[in-house]
MARNU-945170 format. One record per residue: residue in three letters; y, z, x of N, C-alpha, C in turn. Coordinates in steps of 0.2 Angstrom, whole numbers, padded with zeros to 4 digits, always signed. Layout:
BEGIN
ALAYZXYZXYZX;...
This chain:
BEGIN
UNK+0858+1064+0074+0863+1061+0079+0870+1062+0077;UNK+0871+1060+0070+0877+1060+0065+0881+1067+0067;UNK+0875+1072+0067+0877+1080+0067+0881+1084+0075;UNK+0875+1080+0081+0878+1080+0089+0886+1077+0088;UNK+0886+1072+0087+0893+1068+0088+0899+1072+0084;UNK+0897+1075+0079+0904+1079+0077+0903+1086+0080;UNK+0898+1086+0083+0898+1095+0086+0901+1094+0091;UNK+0900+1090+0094+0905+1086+0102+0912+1084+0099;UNK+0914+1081+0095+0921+1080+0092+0923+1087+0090;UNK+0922+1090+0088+0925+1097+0087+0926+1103+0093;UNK+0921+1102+0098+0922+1103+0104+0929+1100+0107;UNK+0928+1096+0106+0932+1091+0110+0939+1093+0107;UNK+0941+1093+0102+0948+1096+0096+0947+1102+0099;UNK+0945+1108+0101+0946+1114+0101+0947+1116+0109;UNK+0946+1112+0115+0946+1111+0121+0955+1114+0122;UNK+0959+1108+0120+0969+1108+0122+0970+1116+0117;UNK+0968+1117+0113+0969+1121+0109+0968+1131+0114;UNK+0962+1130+0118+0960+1134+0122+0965+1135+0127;UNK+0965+1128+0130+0970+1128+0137+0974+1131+0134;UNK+0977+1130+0129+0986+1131+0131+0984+1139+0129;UNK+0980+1142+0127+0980+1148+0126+0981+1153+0132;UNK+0977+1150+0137+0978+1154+0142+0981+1151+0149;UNK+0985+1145+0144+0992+1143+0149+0996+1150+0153;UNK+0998+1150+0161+1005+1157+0160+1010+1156+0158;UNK+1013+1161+0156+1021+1160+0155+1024+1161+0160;UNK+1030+1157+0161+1035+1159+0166+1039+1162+0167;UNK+1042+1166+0170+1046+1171+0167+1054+1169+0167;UNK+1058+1170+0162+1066+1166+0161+1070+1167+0164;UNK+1071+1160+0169+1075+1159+0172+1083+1156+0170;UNK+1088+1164+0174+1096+1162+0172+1098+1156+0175;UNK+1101+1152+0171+1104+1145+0174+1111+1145+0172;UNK+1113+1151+0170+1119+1152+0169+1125+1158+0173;UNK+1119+1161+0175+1124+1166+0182+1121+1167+0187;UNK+1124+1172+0190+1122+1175+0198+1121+1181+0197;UNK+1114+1183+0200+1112+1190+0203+1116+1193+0209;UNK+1117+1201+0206+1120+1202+0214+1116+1209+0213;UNK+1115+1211+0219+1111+1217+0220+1115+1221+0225;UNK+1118+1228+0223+1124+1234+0227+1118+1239+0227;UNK+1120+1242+0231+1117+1249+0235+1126+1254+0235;UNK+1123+1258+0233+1129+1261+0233+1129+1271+0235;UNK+1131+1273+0238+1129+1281+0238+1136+1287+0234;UNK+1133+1291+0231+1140+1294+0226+1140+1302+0230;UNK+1144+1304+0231+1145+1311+0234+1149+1316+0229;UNK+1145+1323+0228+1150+1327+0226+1150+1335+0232;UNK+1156+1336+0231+1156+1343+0237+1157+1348+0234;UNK+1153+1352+0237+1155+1361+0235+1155+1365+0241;UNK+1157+1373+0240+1155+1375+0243+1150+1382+0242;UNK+1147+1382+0246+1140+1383+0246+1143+1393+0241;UNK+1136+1394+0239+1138+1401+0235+1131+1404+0233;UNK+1125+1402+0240+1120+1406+0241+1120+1406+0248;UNK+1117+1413+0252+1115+1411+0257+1107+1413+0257;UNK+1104+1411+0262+1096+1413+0260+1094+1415+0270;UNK+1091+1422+0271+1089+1423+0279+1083+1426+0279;UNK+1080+1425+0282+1072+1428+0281+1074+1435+0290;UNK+1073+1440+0287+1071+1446+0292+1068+1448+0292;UNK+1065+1451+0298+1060+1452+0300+1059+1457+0306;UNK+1053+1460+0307+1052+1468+0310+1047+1466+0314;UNK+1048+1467+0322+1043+1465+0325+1040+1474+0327;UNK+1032+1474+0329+1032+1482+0331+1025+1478+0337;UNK+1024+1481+0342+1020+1484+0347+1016+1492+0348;UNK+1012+1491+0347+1008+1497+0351+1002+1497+0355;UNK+0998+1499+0357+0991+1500+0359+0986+1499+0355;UNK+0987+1502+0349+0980+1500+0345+0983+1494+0337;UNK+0978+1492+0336+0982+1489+0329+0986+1492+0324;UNK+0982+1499+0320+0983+1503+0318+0993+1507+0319;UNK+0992+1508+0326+1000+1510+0327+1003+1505+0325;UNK+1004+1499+0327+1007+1494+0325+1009+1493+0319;UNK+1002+1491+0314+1005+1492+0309+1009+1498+0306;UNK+1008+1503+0305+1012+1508+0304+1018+1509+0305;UNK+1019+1506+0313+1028+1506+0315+1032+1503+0314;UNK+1027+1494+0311+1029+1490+0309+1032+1491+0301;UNK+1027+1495+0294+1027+1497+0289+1033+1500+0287;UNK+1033+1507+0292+1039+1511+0290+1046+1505+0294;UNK+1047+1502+0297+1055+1501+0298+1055+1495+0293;UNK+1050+1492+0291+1052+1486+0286+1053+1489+0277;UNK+1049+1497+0277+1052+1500+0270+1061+1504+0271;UNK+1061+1503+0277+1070+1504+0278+1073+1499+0278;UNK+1071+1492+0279+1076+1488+0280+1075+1485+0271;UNK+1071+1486+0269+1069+1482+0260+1073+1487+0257;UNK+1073+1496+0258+1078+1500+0257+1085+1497+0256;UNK+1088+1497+0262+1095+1494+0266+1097+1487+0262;UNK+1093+1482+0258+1095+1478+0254+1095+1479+0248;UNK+1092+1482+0246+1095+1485+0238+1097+1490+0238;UNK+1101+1493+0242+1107+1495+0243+1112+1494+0242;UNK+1111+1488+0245+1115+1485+0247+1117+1479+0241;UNK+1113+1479+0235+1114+1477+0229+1109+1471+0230;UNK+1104+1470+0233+1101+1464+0234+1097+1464+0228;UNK+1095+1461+0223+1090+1460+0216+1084+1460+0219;UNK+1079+1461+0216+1072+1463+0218+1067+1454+0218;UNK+1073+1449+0212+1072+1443+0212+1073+1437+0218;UNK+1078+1440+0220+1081+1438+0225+1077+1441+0233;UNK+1072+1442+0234+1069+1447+0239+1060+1444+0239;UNK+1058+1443+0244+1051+1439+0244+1048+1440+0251;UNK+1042+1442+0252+1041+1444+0257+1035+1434+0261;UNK+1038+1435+0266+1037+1428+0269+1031+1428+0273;UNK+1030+1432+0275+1024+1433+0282+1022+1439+0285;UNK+1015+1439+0286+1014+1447+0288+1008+1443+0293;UNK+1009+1446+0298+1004+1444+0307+1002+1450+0309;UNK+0997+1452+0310+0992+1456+0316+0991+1451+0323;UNK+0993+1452+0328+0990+1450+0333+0988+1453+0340;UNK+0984+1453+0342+0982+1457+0351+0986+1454+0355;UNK+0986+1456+0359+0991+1452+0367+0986+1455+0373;UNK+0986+1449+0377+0981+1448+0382+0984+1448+0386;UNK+0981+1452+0393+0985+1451+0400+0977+1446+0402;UNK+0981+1439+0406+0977+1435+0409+0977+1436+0417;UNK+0971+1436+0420+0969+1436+0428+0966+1430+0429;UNK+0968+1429+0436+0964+1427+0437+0954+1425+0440;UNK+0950+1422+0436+0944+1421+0436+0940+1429+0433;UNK+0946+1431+0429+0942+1436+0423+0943+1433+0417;UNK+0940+1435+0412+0940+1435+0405+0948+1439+0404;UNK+0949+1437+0397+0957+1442+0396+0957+1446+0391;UNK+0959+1452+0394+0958+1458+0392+0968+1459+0388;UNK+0964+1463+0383+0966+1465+0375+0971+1472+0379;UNK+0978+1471+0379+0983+1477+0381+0986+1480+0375;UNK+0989+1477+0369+0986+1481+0363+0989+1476+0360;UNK+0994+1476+0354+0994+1473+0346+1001+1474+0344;UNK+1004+1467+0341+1010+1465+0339+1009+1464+0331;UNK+1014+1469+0327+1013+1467+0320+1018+1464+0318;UNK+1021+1459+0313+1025+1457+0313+1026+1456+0303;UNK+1031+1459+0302+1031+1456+0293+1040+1456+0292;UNK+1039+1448+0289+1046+1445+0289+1048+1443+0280;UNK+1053+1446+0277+1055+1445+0271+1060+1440+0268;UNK+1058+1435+0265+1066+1431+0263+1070+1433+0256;UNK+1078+1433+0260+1081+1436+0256+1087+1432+0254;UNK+1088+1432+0248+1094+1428+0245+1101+1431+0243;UNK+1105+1430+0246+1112+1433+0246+1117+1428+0241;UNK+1115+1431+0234+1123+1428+0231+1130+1429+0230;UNK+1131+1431+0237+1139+1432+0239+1139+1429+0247;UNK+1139+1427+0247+1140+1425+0255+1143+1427+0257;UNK+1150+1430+0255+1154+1433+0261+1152+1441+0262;UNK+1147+1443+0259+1145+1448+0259+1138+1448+0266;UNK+1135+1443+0265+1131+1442+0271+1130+1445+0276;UNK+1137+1444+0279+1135+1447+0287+1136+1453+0289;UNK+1139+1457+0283+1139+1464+0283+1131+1466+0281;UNK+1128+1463+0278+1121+1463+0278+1115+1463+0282;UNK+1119+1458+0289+1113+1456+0293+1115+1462+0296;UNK+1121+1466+0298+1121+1471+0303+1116+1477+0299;UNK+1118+1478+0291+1114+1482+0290+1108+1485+0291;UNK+1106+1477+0291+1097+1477+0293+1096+1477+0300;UNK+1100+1475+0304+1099+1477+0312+1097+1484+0315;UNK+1104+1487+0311+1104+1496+0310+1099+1500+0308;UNK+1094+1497+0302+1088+1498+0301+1082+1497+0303;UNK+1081+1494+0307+1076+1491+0312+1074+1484+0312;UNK+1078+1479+0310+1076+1472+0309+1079+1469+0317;UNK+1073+1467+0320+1074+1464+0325+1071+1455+0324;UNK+1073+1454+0318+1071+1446+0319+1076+1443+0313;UNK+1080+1440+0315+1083+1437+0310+1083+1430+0308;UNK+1082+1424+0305+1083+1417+0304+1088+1417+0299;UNK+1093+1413+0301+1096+1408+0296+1104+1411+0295;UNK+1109+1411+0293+1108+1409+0285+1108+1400+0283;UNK+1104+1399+0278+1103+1394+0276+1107+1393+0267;UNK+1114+1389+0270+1117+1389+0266+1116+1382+0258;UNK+1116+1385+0252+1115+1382+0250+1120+1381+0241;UNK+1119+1377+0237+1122+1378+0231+1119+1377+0225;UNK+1120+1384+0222+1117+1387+0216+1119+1382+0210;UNK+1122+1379+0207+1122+1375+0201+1122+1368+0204;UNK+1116+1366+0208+1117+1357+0211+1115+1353+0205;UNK+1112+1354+0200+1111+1347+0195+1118+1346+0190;UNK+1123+1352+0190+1130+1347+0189+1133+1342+0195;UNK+1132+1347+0200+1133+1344+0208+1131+1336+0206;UNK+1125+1335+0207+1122+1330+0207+1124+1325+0203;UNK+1124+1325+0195+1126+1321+0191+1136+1319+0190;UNK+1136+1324+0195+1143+1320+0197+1142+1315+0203;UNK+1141+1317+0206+1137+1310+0212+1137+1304+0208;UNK+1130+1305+0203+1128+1300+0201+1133+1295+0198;UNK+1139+1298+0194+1144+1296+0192+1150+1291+0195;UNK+1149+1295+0202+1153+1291+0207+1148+1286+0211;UNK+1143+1286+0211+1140+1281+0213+1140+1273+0210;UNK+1138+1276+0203+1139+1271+0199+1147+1267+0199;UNK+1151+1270+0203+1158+1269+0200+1160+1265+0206;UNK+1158+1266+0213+1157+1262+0219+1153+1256+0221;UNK+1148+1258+0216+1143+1252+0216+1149+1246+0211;UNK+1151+1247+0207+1154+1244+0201+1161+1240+0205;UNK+1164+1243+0210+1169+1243+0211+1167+1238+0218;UNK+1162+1237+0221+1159+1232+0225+1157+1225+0223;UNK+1155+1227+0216+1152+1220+0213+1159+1216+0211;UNK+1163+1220+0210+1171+1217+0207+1171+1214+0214;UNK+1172+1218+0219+1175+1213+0226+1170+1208+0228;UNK+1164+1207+0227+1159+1201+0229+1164+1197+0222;UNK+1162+1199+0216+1163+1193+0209+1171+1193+0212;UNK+1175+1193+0213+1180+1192+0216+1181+1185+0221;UNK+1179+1187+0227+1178+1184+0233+1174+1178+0230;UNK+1168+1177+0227+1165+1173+0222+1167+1169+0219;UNK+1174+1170+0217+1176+1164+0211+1173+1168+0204;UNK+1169+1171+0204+1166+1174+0199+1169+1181+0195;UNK+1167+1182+0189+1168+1191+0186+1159+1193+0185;UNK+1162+1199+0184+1157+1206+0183+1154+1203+0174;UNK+1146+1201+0171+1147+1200+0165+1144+1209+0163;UNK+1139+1211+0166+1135+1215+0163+1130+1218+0170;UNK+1127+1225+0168+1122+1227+0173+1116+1226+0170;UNK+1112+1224+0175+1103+1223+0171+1102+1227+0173;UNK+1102+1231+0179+1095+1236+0180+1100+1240+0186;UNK+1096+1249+0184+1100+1255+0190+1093+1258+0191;UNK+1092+1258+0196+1089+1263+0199+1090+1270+0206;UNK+1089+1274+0204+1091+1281+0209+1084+1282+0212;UNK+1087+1284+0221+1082+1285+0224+1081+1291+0224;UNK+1086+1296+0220+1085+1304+0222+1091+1307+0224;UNK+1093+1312+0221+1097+1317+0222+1095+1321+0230;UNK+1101+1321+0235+1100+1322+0242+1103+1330+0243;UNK+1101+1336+0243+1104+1342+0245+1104+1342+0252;UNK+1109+1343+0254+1111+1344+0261+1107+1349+0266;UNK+1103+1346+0272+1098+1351+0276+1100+1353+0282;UNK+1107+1356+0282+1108+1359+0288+1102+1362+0292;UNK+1102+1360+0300+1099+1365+0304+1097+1373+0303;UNK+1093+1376+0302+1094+1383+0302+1094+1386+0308;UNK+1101+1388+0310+1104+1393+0317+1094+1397+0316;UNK+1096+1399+0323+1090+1407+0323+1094+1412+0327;UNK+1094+1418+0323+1097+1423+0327+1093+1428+0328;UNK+1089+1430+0335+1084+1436+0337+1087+1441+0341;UNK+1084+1446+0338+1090+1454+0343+1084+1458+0341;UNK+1082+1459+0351+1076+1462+0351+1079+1467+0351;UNK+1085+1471+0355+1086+1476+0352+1096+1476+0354;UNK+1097+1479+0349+1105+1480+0347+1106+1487+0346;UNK+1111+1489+0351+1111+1497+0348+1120+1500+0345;UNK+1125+1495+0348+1128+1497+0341+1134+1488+0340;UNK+1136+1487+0334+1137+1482+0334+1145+1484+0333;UNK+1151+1480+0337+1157+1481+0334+1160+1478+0326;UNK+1161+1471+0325+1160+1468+0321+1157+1467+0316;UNK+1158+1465+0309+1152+1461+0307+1151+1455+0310;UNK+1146+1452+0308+1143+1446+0309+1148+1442+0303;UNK+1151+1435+0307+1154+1433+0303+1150+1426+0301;UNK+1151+1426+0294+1146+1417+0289+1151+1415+0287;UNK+1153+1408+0286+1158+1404+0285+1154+1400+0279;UNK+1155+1397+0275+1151+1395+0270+1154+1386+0271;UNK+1159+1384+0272+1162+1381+0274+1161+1377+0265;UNK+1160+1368+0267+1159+1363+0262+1151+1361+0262;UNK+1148+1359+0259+1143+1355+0259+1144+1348+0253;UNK+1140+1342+0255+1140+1335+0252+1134+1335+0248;UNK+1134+1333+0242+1127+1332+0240+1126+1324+0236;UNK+1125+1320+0237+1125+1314+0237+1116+1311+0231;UNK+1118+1305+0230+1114+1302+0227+1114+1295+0229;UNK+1110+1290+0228+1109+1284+0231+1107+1280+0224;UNK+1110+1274+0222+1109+1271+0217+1107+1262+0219;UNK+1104+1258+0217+1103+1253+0218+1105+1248+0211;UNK+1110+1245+0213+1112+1242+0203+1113+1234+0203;UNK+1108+1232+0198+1110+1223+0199+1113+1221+0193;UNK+1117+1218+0195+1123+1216+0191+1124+1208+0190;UNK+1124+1206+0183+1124+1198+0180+1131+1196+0182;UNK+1132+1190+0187+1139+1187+0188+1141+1179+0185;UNK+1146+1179+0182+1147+1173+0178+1153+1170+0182;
């Protein structure tokens, strides 16, 4: 009996000891300042000093076979016509290659097979832009009847970029002055930055197709203009 009643007492002693072990914590609450939460967006500009076009060579004939073959030879002249023209073999990627039939439809017949379109389109990267459009005429010349793009963009973007972020940070900081301001308040410190991501700018890509072009006066003129490359920060900042 002696022996229950202190195994129950020792229970009973060990019980608060339990609780408070798997009491939660709370988590520390500032009683001493004001949170302020800024979104801020940082831009840097360039101008753009790649262009990137995919060309491409459509052929038609009767059987597949012609097709491909008519399609084969003007596309080893137009891949010719850019390393000539200095294009790197790095710079040069072939993008798409299609066999397809062409069907004339009747009506209340089956559709019958009139012959076969081959089509094989390369993307190509131009590190001179102002050279480009003396390019796209090249390839025209050579038998590229499908042109996309150019798709302007900028070769060294992660300096781009962390200038952004630099200005972001700089606009975010220079808003929290004007709330702690307006506030009665100052800036003490940043708790927490986070980026949503470095944003390269996604122009529309023009499309330019020339089923057949038989002499051009000009060149085709690219303008490379400005492009904005921007970053997106979210910064909370301690106010006293």
């Amino acid at each position: 009996m002696l022996r229950s009643v202190l195994l129950l007492a020792a229970i009973g002693t060990a019980l608060p000891a339990a609780a408070q072990q798997v009491a939660p914590v709370s988590a520390p609450v500032l009683t001493d300042g004001t949170l302020l939460d800024v979104s801020a967006t940082g831009k840097a500009t360039r101008v753009p000093d790649i262009a990137t076009i995919r060309a491409g060579v459509v052929s038609q004939a009767a059987t597949a076979a012609a097709a491909l073959s008519d399609n084969a030879q003007r596309m080893t002249r137009v891949v010719a016509a850019l390393r000539k023209a200095g294009v790197a073999d790095r710079d040069l990627q072939t993008a798409q290659i299609q066999l397809q039939p062409q069907y004339r439809y009747a009506e209340n017949q089956p559709p019958a097979i009139t012959g076969y379109q081959a089509s094989n389109s390369i993307s190509v990267r131009f590190r001179d832009v102002a050279k480009s459009g003396a390019i796209l005429d090249a390839l025209v010349a050579q038998g590229a009847n499908q042109i996309d793009g150019p798709t302007l963009s900028v070769d060294a973007a992660d300096a781009a970029l962390d200038e952004a972020r630099t200005d972001a940070i700089r606009r975010a900081r220079a808003r929290a002055e004007l709330y702690a301001k307006a506030a009665g308040l100052r800036v003490d410190r940043i708790l927490l930055i986070s980026e949503d991501g470095g944003q390269l700018p996604q122009p529309p890509m023009p499309m330019l197709q020339m089923a057949r072009v038989a002499k051009m006066a000009d060149s085709t003129p690219v303008a490379a203009g400005e492009q904005d490359l921007t970053v997106n920060v979210a910064v909370r900042f301690l106010l006293r």
